[in-house]
N, C-alpha and C positions, 0 to 999 in steps of 0.2 A: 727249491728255496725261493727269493723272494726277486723278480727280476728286475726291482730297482733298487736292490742292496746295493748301498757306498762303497766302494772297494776304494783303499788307502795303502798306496805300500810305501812306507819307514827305509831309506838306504842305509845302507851301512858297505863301503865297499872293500873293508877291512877283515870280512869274513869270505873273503874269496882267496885269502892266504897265498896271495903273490906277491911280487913286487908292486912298487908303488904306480907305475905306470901300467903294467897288465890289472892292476886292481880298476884304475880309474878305468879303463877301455873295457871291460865285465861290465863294470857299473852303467855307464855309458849303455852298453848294447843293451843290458836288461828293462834300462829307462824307456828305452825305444820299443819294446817288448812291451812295456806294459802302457804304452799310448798306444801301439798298433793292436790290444787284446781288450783294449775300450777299458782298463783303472780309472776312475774319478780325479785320483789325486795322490800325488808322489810327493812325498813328504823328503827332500834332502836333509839326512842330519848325519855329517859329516864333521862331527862337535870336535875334531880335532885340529882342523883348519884354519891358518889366517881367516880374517877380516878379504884380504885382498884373495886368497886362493881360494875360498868358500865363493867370492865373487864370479871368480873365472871358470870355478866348476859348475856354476847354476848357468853360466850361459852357456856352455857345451851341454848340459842337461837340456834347455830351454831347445837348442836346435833338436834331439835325439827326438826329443816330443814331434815335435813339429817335422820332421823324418815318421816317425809312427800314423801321424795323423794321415799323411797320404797313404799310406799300406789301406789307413779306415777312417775316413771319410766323417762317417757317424762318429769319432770319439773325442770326448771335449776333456781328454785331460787336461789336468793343473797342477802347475808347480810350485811348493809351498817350502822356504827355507826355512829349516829349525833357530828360532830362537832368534836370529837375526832380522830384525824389522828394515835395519841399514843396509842389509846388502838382498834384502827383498827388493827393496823400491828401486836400489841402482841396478838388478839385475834384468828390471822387469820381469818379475815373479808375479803369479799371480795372489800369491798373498804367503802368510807366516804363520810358523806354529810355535807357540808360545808353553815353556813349562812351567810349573806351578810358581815359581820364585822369578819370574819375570816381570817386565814392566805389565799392568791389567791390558786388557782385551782395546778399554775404552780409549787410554792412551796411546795404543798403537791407532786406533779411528783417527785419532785425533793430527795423531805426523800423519798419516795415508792422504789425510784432506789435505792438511797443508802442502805438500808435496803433489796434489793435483796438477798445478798449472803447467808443472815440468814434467809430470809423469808420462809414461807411453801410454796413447788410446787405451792398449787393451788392457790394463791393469785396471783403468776406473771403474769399472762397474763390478770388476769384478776380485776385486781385493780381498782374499778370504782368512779370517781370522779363528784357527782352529787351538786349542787348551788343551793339556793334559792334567785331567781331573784324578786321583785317587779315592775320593768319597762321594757320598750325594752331596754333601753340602759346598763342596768346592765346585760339582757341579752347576748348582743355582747359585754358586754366586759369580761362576762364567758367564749363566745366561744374563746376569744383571747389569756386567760389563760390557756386553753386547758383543760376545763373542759369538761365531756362525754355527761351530759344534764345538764338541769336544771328544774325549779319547777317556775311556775308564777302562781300568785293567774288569777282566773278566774269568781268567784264571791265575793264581787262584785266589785270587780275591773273592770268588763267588758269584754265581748268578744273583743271588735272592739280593746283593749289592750291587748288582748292574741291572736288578731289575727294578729297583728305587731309586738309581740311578734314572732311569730312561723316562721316568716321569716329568722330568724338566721340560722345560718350555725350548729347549734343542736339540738340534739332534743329537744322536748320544752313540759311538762307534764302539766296538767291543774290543779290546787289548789283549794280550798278555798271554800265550799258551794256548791262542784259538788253532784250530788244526780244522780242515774240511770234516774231519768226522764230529767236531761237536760245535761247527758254525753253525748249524741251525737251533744248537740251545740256544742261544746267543740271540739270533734272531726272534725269535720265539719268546724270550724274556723282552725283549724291545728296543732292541737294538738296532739302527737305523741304516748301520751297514757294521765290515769286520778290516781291521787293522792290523800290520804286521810287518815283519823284516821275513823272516826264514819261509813264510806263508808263499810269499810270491818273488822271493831272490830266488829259492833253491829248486824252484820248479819250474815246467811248463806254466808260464802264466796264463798262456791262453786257454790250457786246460781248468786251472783254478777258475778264473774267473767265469767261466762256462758251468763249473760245479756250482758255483755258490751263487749263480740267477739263474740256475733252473731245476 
């Protein structure tokens, strides 16, 4: 496959069917797992959480990374909180994923700038504003708001819709029922990398990710 496909893993740490504490401490080590296995970008959505405990969990995420990165050196993961723009910036996250009924792509630009002068170094440059799109046309109208990518279901919504999908003017990750046996449909319709919760929670990551760039 393609060796600079985006790999994106979705948390969810609700499906590890323990308690609330062995759930977060799974979550935790797998995050770690997937900085030290070189993932792009770890999407926390934890949509069940405070405002304050989504906070506290993105900065025990944020260390796990940063734990992973010395295992490997080469890996530049990013931690991206669902839907929370507010406890992105306070967590120093590297940026948010927004879904379709959230505030646009532009207006999150827009608090990120303002919030510059207080932010930490490593957020400026690199604040990343990812969408989840359902159609082509919610697609371009992502890239319009001036978001970074976006996220289009791909089963079963369809390839020949994730393949008019990927004609947009960003990059365009594939969703939704992808499985290592049919990620290189996916790639192959034009998809810039593949996205997923069960993909790289319930596996070896470092195997997956090794499957799917090479």
């Amino acid at each position: 496959m393609a060796e600079n496909c985006v790999l994106y893993y979705i948390t969810d740490r609700r499906q590890f069917s323990a308690d609330e504490s062995k759930n977060r401490r799974h979550l935790l080590a797998k995050i770690c797992e997937a900085a030290s296995a070189g993932v792009d970008y770890i999407q926390l959505r934890e949509k069940d959480l405070s405002a304050r405990d989504l906070e506290k969990l993105a900065l025990e995420a944020r260390r796990a990374i940063i734990i992973g990165w010395t295992a490997n050196p080469k890996s530049t993961t990013r931690l991206l909180i669902n839907s929370r723009t507010d406890v992105a910036l306070a967590s120093r996250a590297n940026g948010v994923h927004l879904r379709s009924h959230d505030i646009s792509p532009r207006e999150v630009r827009d608090i990120s700038s303002k919030a510059e002068d207080n932010a930490h170094p490593d957020i400026r440059p690199l604040f990343v504003i990812a969408v989840s799109c359902h159609t082509p046309a919610e697609v371009n109208q992502a890239a319009e708001n001036a978001a970074k990518f976006e996220k289009q279901g791909a089963m079963p919504a369809g390839l020949d819709q994730l393949r008019v999908a990927c004609r947009a003017r960003i990059p365009v990750l594939a969703l939704g029922g992808v499985t290592l046996e049919n990620a290189e449909s996916c790639l192959q319709a034009g998809a810039a990398g593949i996205a997923g919760i069960r993909l790289f929670q319930d596996k070896n990551i470092a195997e997956v990710v090794h499957r799917l760039r090479h």
